[in-house]
VOVEXRO-760730 format. One record per atom (N, C-alpha, C, O): residue number from 1; atom name; x, y, z. Coordinates in Angstrom, 1 decimal, decimal comma. Layout:
   n atom      X      Y      Z
 NUM   CA      X      Y      Z
...
***
This chain:
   n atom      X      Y      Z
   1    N   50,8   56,1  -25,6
   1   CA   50,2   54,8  -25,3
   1    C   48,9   55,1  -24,5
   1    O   48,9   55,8  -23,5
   2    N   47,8   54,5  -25,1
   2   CA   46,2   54,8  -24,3
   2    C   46,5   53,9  -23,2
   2    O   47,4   53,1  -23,1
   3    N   45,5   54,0  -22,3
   3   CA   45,2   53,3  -20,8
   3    C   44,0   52,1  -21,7
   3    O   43,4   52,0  -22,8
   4    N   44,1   51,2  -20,3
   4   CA   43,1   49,8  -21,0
   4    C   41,9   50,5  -19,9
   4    O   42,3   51,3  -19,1
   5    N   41,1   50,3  -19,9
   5   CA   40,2   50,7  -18,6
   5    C   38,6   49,5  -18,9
   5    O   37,9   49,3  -19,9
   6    N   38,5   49,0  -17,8
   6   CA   37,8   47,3  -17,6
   6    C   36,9   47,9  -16,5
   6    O   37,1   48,8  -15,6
   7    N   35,6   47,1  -16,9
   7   CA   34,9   47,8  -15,8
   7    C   34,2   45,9  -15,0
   7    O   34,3   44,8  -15,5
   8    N   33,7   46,1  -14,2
   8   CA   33,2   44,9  -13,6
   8    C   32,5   44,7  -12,5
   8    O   32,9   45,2  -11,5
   9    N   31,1   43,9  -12,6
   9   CA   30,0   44,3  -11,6
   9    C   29,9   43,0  -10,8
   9    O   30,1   41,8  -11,3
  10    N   29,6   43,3   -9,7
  10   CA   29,0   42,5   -8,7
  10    C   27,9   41,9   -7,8
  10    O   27,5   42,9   -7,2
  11    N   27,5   41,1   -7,7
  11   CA   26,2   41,2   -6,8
  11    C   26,7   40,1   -5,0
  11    O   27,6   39,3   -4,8
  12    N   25,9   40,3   -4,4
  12   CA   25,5   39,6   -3,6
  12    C   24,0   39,6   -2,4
  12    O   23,4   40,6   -2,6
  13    N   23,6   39,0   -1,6
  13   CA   22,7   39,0   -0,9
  13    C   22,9   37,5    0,2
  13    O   23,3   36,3    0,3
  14    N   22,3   38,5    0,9
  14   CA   21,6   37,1    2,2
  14    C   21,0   37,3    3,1
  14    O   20,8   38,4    3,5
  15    N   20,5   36,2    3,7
  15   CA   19,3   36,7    4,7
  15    C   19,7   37,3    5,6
  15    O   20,8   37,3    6,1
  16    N   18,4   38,1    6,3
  16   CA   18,8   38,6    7,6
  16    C   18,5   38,0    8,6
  16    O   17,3   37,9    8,5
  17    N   18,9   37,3    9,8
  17   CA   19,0   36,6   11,0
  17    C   19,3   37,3   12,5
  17    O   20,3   37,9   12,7
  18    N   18,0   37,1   13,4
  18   CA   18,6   38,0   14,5
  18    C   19,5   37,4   15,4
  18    O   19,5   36,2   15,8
  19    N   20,2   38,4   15,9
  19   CA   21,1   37,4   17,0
  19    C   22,7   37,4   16,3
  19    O   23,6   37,0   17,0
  20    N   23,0   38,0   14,7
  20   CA   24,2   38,3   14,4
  20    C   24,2   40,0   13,9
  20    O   23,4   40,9   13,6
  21    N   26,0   39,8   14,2
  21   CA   26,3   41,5   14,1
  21    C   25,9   41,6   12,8
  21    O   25,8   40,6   12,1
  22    N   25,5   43,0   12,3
  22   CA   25,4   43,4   11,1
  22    C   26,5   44,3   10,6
  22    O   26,9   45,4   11,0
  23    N   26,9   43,6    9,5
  23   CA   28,4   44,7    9,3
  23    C   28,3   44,8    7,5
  23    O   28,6   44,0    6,5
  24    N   27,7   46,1    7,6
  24   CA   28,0   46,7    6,1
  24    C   28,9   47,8    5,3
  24    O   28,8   48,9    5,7
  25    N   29,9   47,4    4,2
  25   CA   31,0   48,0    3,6
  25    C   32,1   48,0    5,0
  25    O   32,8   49,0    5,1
  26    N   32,3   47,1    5,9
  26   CA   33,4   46,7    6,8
  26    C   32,9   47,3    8,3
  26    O   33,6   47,0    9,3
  27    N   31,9   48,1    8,4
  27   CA   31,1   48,9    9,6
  27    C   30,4   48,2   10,1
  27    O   29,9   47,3    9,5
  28    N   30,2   48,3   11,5
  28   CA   29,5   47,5   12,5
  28    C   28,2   48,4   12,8
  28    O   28,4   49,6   13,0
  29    N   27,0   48,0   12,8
  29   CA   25,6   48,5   12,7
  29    C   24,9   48,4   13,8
  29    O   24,4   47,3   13,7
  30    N   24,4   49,1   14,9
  30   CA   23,7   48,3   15,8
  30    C   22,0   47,8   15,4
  30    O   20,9   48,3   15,2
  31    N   22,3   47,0   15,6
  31   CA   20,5   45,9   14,4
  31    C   20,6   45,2   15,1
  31    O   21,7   45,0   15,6
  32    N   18,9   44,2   15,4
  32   CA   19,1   43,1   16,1
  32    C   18,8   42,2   15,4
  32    O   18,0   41,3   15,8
  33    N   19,3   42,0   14,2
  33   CA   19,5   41,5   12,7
  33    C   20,7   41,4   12,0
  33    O   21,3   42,5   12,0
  34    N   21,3   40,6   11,4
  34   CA   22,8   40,4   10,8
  34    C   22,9   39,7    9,2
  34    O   22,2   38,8    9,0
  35    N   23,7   40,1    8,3
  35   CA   23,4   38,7    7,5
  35    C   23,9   37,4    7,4
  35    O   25,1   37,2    7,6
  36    N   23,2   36,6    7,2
  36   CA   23,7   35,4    7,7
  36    C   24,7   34,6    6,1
  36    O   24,3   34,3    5,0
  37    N   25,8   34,5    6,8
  37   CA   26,8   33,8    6,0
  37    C   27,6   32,9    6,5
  37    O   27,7   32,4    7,7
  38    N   28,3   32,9    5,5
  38   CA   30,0   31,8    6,0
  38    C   31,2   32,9    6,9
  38    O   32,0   32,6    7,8
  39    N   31,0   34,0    6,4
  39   CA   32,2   35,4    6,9
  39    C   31,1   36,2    7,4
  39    O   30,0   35,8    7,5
  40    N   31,8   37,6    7,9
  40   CA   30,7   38,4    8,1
  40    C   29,5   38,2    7,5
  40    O   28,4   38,1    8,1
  41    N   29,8   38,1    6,1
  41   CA   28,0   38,3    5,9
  41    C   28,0   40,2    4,9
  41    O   27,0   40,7    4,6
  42    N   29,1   40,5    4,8
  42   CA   29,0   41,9    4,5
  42    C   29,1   42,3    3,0
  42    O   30,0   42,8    2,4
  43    N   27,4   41,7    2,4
  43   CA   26,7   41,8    1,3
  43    C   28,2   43,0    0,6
  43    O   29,0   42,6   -0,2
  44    N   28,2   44,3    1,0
  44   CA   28,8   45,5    0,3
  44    C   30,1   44,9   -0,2
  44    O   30,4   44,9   -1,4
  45    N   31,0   44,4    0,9
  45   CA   32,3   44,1    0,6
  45    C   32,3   43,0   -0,8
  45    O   32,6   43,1   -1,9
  46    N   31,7   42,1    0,0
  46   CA   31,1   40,9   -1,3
  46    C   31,3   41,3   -2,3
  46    O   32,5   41,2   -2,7
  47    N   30,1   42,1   -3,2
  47   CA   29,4   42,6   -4,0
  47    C   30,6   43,2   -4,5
  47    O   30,8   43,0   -5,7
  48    N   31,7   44,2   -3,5
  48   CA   32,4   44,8   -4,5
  48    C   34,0   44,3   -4,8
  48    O   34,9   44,8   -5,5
  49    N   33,9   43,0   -4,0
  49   CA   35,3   42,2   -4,3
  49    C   35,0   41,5   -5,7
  49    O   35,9   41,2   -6,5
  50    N   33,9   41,3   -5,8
  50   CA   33,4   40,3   -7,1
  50    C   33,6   41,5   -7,9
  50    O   34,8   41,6   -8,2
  51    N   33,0   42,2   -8,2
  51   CA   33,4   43,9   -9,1
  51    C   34,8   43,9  -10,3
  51    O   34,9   43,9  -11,5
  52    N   36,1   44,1   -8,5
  52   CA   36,9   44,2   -8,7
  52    C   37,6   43,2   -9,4
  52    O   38,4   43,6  -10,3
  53    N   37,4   41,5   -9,1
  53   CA   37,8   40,8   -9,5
  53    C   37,1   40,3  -10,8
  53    O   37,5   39,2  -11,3
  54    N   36,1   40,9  -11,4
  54   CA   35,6   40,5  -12,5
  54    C   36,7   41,2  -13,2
  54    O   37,5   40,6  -13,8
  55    N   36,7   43,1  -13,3
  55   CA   36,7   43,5  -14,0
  55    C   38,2   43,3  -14,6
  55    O   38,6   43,8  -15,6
  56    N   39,2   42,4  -13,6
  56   CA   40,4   41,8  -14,1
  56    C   40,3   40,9  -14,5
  56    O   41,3   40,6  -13,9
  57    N   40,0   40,2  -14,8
  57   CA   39,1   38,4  -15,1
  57    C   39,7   37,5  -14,4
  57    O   40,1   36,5  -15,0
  58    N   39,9   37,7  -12,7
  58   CA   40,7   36,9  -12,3
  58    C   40,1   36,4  -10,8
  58    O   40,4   36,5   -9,6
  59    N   39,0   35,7  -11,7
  59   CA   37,5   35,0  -10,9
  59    C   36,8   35,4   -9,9
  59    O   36,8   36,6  -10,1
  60    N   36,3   35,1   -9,0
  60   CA   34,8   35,8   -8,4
  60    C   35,6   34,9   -6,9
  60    O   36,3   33,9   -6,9
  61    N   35,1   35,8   -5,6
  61   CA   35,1   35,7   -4,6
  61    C   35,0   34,4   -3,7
  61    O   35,5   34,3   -2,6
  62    N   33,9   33,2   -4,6
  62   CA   34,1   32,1   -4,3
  62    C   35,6   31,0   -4,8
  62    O   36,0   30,0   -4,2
  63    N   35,9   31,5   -5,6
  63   CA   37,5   30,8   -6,6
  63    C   38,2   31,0   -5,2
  63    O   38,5   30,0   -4,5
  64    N   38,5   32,3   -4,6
  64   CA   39,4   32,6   -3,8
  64    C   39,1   32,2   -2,2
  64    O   40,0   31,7   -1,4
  65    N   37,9   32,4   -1,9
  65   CA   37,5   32,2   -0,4
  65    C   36,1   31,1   -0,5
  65    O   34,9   31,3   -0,3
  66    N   36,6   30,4   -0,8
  66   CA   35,2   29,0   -0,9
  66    C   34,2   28,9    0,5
  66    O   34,9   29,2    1,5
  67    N   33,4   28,8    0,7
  67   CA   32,5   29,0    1,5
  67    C   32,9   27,6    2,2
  67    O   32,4   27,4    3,3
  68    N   33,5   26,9    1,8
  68   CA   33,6   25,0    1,9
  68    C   34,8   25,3    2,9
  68    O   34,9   24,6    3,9
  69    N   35,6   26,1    2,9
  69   CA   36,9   26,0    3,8
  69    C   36,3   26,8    5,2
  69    O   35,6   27,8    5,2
  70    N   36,6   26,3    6,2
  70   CA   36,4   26,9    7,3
  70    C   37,0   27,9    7,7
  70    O   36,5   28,6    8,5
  71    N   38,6   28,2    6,9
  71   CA   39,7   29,0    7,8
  71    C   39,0   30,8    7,4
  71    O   39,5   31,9    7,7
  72    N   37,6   30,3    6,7
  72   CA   36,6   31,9    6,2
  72    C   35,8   31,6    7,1
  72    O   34,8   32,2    6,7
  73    N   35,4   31,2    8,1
  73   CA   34,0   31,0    9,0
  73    C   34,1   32,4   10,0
  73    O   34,6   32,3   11,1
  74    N   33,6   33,5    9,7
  74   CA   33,4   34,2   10,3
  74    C   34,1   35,9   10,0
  74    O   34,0   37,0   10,3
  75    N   35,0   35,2    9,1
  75   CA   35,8   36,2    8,7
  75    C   35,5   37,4    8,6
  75    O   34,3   37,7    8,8
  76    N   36,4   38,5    8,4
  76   CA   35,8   39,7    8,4
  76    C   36,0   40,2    6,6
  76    O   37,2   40,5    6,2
  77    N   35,4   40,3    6,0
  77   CA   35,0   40,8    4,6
  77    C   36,0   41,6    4,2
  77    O   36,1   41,6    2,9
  78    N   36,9   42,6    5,0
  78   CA   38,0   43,6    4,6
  78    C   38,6   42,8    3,8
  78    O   38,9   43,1    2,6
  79    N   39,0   41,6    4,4
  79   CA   40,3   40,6    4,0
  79    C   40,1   40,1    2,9
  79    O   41,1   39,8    2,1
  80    N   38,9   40,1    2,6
  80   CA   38,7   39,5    0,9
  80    C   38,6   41,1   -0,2
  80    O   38,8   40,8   -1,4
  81    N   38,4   42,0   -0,1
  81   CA   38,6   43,6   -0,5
  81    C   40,1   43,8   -0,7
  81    O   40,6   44,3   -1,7
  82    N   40,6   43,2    0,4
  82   CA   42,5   44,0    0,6
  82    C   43,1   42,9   -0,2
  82    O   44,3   42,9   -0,5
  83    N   42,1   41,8   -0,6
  83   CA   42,8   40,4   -1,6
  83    C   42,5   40,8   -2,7
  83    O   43,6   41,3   -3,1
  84    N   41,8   40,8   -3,5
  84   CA   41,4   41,7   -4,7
  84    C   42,1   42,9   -4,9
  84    O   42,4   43,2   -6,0
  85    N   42,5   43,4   -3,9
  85   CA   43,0   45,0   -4,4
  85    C   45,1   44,5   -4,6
  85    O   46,0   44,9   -5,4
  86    N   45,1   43,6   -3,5
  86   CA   46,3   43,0   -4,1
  86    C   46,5   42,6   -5,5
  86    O   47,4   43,0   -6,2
  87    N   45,7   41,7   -5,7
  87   CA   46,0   40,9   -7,0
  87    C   45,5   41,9   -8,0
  87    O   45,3   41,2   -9,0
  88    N   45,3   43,0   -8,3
  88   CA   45,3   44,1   -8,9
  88    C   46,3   44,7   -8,8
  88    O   46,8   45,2   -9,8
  89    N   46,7   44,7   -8,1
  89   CA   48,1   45,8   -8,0
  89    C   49,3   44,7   -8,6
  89    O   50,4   45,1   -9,1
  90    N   48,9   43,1   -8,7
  90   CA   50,0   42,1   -9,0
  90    C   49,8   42,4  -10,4
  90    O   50,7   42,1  -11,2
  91    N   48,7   42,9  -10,9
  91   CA   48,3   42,5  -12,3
  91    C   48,3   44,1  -12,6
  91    O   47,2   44,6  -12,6
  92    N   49,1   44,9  -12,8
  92   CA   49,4   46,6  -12,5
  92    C   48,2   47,1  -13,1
  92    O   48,1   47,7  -14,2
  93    N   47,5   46,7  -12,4
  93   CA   45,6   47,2  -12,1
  93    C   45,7   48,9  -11,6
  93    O   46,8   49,4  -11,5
  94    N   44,9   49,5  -11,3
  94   CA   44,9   50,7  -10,8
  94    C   42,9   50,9  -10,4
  94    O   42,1   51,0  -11,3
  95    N   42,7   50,9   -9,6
  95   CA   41,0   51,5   -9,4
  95    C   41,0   53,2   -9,6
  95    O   41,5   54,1   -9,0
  96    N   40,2   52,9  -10,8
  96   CA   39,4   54,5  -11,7
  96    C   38,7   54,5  -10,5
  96    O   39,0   55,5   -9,8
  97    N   37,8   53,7  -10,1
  97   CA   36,5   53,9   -9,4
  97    C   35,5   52,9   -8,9
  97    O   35,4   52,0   -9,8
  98    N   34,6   52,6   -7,7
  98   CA   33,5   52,1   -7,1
  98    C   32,3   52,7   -6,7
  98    O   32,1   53,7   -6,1
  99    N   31,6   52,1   -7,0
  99   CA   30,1   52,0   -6,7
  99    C   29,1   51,4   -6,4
  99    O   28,6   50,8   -7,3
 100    N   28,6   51,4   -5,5
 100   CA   27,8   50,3   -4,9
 100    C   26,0   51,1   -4,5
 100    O   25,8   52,2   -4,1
 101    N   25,2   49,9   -4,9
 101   CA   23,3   50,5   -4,3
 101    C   23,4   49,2   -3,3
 101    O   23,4   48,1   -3,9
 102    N   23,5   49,3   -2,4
 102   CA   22,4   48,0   -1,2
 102    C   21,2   48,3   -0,6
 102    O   20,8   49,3    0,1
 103    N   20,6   47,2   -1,1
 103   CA   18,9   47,0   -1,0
 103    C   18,6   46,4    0,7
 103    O   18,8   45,3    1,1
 104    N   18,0   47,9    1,4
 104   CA   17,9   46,8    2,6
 104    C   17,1   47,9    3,2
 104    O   17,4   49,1    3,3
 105    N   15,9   47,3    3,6
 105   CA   14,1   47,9    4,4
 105    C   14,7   48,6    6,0
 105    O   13,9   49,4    6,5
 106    N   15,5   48,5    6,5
 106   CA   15,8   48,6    7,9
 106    C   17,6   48,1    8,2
 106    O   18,0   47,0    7,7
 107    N   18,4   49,0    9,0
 107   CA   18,3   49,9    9,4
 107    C   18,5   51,2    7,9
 107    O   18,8   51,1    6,7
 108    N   18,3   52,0    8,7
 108   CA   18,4   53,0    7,4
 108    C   20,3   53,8    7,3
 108    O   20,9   54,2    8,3
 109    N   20,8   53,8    6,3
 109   CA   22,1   53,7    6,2
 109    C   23,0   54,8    6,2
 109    O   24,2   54,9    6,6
 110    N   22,0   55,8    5,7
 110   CA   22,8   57,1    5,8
 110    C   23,1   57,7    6,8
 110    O   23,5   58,9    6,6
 111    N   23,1   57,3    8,2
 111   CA   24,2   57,6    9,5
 111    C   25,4   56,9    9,4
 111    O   26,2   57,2   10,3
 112    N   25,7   55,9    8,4
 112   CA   26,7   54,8    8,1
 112    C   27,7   55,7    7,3
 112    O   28,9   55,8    7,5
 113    N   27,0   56,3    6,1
 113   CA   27,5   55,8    4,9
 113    C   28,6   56,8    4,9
 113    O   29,4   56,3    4,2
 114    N   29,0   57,8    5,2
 114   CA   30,5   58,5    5,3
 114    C   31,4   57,7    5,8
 114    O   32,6   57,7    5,5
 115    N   30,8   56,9    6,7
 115   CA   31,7   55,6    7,6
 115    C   32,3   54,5    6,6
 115    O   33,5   54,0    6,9
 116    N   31,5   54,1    5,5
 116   CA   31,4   52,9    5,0
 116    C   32,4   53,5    4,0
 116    O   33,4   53,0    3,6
 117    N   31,8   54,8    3,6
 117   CA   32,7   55,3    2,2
 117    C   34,7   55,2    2,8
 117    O   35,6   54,5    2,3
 118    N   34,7   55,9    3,8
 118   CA   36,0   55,7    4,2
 118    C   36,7   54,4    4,0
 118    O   37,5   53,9    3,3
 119    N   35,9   53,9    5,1
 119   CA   36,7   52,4    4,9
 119    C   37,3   51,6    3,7
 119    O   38,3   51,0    3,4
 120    N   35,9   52,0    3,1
 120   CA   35,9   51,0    1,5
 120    C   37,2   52,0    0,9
 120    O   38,2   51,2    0,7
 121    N   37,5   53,0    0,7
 121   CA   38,5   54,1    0,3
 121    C   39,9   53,7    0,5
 121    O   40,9   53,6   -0,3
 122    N   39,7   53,3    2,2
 122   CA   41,0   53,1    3,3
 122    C   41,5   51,7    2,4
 122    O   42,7   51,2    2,2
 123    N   40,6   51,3    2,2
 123   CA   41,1   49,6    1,8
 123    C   41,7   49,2    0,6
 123    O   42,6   48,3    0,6
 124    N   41,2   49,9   -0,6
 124   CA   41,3   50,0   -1,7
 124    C   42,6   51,3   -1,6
 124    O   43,2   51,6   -2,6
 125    N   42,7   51,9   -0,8
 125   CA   43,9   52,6   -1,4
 125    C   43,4   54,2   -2,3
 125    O   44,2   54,8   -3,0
 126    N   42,4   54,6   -2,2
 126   CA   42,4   55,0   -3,3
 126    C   41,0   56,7   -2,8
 126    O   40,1   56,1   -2,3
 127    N   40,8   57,7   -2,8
 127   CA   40,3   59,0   -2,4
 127    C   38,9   58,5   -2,4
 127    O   38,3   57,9   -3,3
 128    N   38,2   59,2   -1,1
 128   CA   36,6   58,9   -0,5
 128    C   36,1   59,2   -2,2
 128    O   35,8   58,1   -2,7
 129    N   35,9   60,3   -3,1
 129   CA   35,6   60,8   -3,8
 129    C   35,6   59,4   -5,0
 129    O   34,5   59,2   -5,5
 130    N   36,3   58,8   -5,3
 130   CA   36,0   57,3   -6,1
 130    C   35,6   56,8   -5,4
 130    O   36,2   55,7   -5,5
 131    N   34,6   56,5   -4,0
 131   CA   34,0   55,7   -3,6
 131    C   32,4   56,0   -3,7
 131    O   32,0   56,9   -2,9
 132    N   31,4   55,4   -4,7
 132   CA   29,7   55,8   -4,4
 132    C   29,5   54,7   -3,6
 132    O   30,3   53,8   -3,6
 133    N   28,2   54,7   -2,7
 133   CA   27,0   54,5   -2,0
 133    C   26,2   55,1   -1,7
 133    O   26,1   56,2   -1,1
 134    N   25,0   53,9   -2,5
 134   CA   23,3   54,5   -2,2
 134    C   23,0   53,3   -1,7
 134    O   23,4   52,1   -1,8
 135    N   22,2   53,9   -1,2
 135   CA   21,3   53,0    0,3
 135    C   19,7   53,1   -0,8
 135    O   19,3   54,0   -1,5
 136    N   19,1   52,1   -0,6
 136   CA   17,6   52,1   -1,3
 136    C   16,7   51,3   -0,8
 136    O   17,2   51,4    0,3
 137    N   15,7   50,6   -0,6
 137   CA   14,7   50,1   -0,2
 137    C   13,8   49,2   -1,3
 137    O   13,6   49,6   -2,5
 138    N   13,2   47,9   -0,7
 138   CA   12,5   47,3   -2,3
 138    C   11,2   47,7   -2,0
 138    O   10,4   47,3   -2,8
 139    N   10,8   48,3   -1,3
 139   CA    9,2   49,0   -1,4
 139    C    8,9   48,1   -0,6
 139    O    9,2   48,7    0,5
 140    N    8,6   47,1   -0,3
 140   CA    7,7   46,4    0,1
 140    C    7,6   45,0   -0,4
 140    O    6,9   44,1    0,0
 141    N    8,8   44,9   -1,8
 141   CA    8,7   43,5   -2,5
 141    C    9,6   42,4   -2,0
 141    O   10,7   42,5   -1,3
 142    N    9,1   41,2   -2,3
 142   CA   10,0   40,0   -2,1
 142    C   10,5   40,4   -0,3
 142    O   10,1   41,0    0,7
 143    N   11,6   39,5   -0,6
 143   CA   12,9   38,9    0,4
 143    C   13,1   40,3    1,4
 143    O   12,9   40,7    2,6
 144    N   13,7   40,7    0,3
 144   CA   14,3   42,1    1,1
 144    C   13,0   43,0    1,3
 144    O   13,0   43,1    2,5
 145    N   12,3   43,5    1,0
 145   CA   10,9   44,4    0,9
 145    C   10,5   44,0    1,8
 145    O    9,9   44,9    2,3
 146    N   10,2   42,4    2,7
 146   CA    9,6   42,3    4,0
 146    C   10,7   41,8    4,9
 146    O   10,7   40,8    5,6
 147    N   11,7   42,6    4,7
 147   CA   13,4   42,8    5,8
 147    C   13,6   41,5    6,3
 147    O   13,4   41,2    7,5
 148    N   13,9   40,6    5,5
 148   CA   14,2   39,2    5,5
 148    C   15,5   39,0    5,3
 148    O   16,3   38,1    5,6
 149    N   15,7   40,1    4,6
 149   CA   17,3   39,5    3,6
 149    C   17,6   41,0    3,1
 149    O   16,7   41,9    3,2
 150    N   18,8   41,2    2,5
 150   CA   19,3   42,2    2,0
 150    C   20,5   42,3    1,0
 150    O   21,5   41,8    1,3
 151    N   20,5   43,2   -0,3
 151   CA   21,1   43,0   -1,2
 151    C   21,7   44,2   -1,7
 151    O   21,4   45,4   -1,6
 152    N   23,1   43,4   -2,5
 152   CA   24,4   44,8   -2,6
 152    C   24,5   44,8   -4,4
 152    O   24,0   43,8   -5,0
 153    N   25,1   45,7   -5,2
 153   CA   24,9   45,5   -6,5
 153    C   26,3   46,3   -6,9
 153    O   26,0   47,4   -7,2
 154    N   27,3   46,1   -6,9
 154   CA   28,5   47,1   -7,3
 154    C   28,6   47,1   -8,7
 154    O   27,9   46,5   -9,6
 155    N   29,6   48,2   -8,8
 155   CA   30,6   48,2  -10,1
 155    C   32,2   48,9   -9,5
 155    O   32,4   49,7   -8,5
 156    N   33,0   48,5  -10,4
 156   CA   33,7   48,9  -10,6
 156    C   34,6   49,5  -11,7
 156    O   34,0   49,0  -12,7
 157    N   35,6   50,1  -12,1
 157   CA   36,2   50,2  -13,0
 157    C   37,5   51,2  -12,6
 157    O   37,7   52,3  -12,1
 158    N   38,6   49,6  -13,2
 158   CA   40,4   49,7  -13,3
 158    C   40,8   50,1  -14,7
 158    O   40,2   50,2  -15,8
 159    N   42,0   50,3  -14,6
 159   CA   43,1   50,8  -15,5
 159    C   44,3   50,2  -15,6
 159    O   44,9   49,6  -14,6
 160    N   44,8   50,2  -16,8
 160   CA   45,9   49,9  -16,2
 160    C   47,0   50,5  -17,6
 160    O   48,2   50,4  -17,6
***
């Protein structure tokens, strides 16, 4: 019997605001800049809950955590990662693998990103080695390019 194997991508973005924590792939950053959302704000987690939940077709991160309900106001982003990875395992899902690029001018990530890989790893269940992050920069363009805002782009791909 062959394996099914689904792959599914994600995005998100938001501004940056000073005066909130900044917390990327579940990590706390010290920036005097945050992004501004309804939950943390943690573009990576976002980006790769949508991923996960595309690549089972069992809807996108707003279906599940509406930005309209409050009992998400502040939330921490893990919770919506560890909900996805549930309802994969309900749906005898398996993660092949993740990967994520986030677009962001400042702070610079790679003192993070061993940190971020774990977590995202720890959460999903599944060896640092299936977890990518790259860190990138828009030059100088738009939103993010004059450190206003900042953006995450996943993929994923399950089995089952």
């Amino acid at each position: 019997m062959s394996r099914e194997f689904r792959t599914g991508i994600g995005y998100d973005s938001h501004r940056l605001e000073l005066d909130r924590r900044l917390v990327l792939g579940g990590i706390e950053i010290p920036f005097p800049k945050g992004l501004a959302g309804h939950s943390d704000g943690d573009i990576i987690l976002h980006a790769l809950t949508d991923a996960l939940l595309g690549a089972a077709g069992l809807g996108d991160i707003g279906q599940h955590f509406p930005p309209s309900d409050d009992q998400w106001r502040g939330a921490a982003s893990t919770l919506f990662l560890e909900h996805a990875r549930k309802l994969l395992e309900a749906n005898s899902y398996q993660i092949v693998n993740v990967d994520v690029a986030v677009v962001i001018e400042k702070p610079k990530i790679l003192p993070y990103r061993d940190r971020i890989r774990q977590h995202i790893a720890k959460t999903l269940g599944i060896d640092m080695e299936r977890v990518g992050l790259k860190a990138k920069t828009a030059e100088g363009l738009g939103p993010v390019g004059a450190g206003e805002a900042a953006e995450a782009h996943a993929v994923a791909t399950i089995a089952r």
